[in-house]
Structure formats: structure tokens, C-alpha cells
C-alpha positions in Angstrom: 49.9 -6.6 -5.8 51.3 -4.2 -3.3 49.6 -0.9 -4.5 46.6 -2.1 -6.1 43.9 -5.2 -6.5 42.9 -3.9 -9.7 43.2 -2.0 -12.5 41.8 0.4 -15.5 43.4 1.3 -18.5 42.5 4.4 -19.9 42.6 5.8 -23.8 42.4 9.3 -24.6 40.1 9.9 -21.1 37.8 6.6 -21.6 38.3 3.7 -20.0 39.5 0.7 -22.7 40.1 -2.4 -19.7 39.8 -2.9 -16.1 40.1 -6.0 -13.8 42.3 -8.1 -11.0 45.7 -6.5 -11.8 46.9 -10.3 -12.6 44.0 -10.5 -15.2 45.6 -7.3 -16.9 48.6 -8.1 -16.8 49.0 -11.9 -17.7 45.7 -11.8 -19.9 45.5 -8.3 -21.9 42.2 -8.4 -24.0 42.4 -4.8 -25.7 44.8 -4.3 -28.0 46.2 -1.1 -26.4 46.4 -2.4 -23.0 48.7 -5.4 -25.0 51.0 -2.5 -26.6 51.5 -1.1 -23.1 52.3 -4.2 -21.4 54.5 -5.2 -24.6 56.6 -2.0 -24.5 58.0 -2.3 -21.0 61.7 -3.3 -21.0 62.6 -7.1 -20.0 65.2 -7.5 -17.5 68.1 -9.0 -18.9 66.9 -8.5 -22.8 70.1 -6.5 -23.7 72.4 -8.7 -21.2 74.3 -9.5 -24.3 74.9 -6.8 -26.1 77.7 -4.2 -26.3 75.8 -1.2 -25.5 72.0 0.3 -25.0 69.9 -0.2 -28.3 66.4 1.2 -29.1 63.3 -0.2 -28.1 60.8 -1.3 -30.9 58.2 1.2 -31.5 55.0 0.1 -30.3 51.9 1.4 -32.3 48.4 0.2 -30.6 46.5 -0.2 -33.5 49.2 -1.5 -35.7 52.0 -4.6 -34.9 55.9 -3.8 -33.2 57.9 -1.9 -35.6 61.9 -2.3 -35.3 63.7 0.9 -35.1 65.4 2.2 -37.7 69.3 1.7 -37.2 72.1 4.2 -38.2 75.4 2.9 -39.9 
């Protein structure tokens, strides 16, 4: 990494996970650390589409919702 070796994730003030920033990142053990790493944007994900669409919602302690679309 070019900022940091490592890294703590933080809930609410307490810290949830820390570790070698590749160990967070590629490896995740706590589920809210996963739900931050799984709401960042790909590169490319919307390549194909027609114009910007919503992210899933991301809820830690629950699985990825789909937003809701308008007709």
C-alpha cells in the first residue's frame, strides 16, 4: 500500500477488524468490514449500460438488497 501497512475498521467508535491492509481487503472476516468492502463501485460494472443506476443497499448485518426501481 502507498498510505498505509495496515488497517482498523471501526463500528460505532470500537474497533471490529485490523490487519496487513492486503489481509483486509482480500480476506474480510467481520461481517461489516465485508459490507464496506462490497459497497465500493467496480470499475467498468455499468460499462454497458445506458445511463448511471443505483447501487445495492448494503446493510451489515443483513445480505445486499437491490434498489427499488421507478417505472
Amino acid at each position: 500500500a502507498e498510505i498505509a501497512d495496515r488497517v482498523c475498521v471501526m463500528l460505532k467508535g470500537e474497533i471490529v477488524e485490523s490487519g496487513s491492509v492486503n489481509q483486509i481487503l482480500v480476506d474480510p472476516r467481520h461481517r461489516y468490514t465485508r459490507a464496506l468492502i462490497s459497497a465500493v463501485p467496480r470499475l467498468g460494472s455499468m460499462a454497458d449500460k445506458d445511463g448511471p443506476e443505483k447501487f445495492p443497499l448494503v446493510i451489515y448485518n443483513a445480505e445486499v438488497s437491490q434498489p427499488e426501481v421507478s417505472a
